[in-house]
N, C-alpha and C positions, 0 to 999 in steps of 0.2 A: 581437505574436503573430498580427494580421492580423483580420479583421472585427470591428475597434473594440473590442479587450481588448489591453491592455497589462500585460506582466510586469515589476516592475520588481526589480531584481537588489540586493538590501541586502547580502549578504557575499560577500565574495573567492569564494569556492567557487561562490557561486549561479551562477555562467558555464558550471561544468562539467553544472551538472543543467538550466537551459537551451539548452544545447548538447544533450545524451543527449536530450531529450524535443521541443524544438521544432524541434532543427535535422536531429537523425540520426531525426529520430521514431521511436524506436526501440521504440514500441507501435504503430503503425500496421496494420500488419498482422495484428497479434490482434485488433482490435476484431469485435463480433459485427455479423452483419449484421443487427442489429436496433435500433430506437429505442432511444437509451438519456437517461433524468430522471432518476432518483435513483441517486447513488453513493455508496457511503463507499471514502472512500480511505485503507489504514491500510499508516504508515508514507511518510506524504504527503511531507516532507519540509519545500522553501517553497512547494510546493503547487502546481507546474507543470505535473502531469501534468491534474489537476481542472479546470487552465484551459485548458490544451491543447485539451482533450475540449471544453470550452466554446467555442473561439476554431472547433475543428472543424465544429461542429452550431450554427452563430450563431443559427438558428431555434429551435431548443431552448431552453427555459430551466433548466436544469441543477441540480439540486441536492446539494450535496454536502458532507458532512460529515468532513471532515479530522485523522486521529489521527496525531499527531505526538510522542513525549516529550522530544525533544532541546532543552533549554532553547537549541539556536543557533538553532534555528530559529524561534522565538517572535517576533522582532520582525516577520519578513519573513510569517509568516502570520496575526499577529491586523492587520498592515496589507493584508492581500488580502483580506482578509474584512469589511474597513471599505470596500471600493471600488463605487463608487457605482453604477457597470458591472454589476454582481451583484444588487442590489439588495438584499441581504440575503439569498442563496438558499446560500451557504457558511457554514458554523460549522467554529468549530476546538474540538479537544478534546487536552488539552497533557496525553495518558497512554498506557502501556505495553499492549502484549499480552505477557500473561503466562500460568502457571499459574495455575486459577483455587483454590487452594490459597493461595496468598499476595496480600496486597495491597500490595508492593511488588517492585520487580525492581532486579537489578545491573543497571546500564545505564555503556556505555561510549562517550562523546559524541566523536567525534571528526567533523573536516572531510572534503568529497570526497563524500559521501553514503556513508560509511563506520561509521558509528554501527550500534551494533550489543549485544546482552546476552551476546556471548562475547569473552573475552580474544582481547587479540593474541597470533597465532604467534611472531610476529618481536623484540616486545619488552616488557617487564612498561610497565602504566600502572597509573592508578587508575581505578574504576568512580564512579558516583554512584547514590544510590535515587532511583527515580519509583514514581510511582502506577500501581498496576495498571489498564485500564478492566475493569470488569465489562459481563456481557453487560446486565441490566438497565437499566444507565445508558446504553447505547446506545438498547437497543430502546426506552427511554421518550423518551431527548431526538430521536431520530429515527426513529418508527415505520417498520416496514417495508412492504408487501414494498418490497425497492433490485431494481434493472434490476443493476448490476455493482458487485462488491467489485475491488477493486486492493490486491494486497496485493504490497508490498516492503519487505521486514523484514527482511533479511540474517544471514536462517539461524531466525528465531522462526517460519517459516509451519509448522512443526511444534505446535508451541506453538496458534497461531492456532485449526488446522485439531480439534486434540484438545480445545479447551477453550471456541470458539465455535458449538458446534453449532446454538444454537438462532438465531445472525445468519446461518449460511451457508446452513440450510436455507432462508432466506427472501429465496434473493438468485436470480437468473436465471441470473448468469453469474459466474465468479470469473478475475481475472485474476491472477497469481500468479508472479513472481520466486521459484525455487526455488534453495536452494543446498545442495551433496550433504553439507553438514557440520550439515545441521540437528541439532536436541537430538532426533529421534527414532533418530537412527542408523544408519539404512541407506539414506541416498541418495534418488535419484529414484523407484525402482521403489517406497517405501514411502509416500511420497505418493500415489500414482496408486493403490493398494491402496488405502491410506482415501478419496479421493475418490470410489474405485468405489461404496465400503461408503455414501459418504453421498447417495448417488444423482447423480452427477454424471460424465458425460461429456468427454474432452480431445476437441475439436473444434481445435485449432490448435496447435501450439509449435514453435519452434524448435528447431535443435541445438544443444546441450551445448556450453560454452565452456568454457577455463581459465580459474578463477578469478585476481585481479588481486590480487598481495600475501598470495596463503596459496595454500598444494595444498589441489585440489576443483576442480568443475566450476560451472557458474552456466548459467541457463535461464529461458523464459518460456513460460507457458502459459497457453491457454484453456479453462475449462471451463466446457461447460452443465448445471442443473441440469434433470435427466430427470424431477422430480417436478412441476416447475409450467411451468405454460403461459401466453405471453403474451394 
């Protein structure tokens, strides 16, 4: 990854998500133009984007706490968070953003970084249950205030944004993969509605892409939070 961190790839698929993150950096361009230490990344994946960020800022020491529910990806992140390069400054947390109404969710574990709590368009599977995270269990195992949230959830940042209030209020910056079929149901412009509502600012994004393997669009954005100062 380049100033002395190394990624190292444990499933077939890891290729494709270090390829999208280290080689098309295809966050680069969102990042804030501000220091950034504490992040949580939900929907981390094998956790390439957190090192990314680390491998970017080698003066930094990074700390980040990683929500992941897909049992594939367990081996390749409780072994990133053993690496001695980090010192201990990453944890993994092996659970869902959900409803905070239930404490578990359908969850549908597929490869590609394709994982995802809604069915496929294209053909019937089966789901598995995970664990919901509550907001509590966050804010304790990792108090806040975080510099940036990352959030890529493939269609749950609806979900995230209604039922996280009290972690995003305490973040600086949220960076956010949107996709127009979230469970809120009206697309992009319904997002940026509650973002407005939760004091938060888009300072960056891209245009609107066709989604890969389902009708819908796919995006990335920045946004600051207009209540706190660094």
């Amino acid at each position: 990854t380049g100033n002395g961190y190394w990624a190292d790839i444990m499933e077939n698929d890891g290729y494709d998500s270090f390829s999208e993150i280290f080689i098309k950096q295809e966050y680069l361009n969102l990042l804030p133009n501000k220091k950034i230490n504490r992040i949580v990344d939900i929907g981390a994946h094998y956790g390439y984007f957190s090192l990314w960020l680390q491998s970017k800022f080698p003066k930094s020491e990074i700390d980040s706490v990683l929500i992941e529910p897909s049992p594939r990806s367990c081996r390749s992140l409780e072994h990133l968070v053993k690496l001695k390069s980090l010192n201990g400054r990453f944890r993994y947390i092996n659970k869902a953003i959900g409803n905070a109404k239930n404490k578990h969710s359908h969850f549908y574990d597929r490869p590609h970084m394709a994982s995802s709590i809604f069915a496929s368009t294209l053909r019937s599977e089966d789901s598995i249950e995970v664990e919901r995270l509550c907001e509590t269990e966050l804010l304790c195992e990792y108090p806040p205030p975080y510099d940036l949230i990352k959030c890529d959830i493939e269609g749950a940042e609806w979900d995230f944004i209604q039922n996280y209030g009290s972690i995003i209020g305490k973040t600086h910056y949220l960076l956010l993969e949107w996709h127009s079929w979230h469970s809120g149901g009206n697309g992009f412009p319904q997002l940026e509605n509650k973002l407005k509502e939760l004091g938060f600012k888009i300072t960056k994004k891209t245009s609107p892409e066709s989604a890969s393997g389902r009708d819908g669009q796919v995006g990335l954005l920045l946004a600051e939070n207009q209540q706190l100062q660094f």
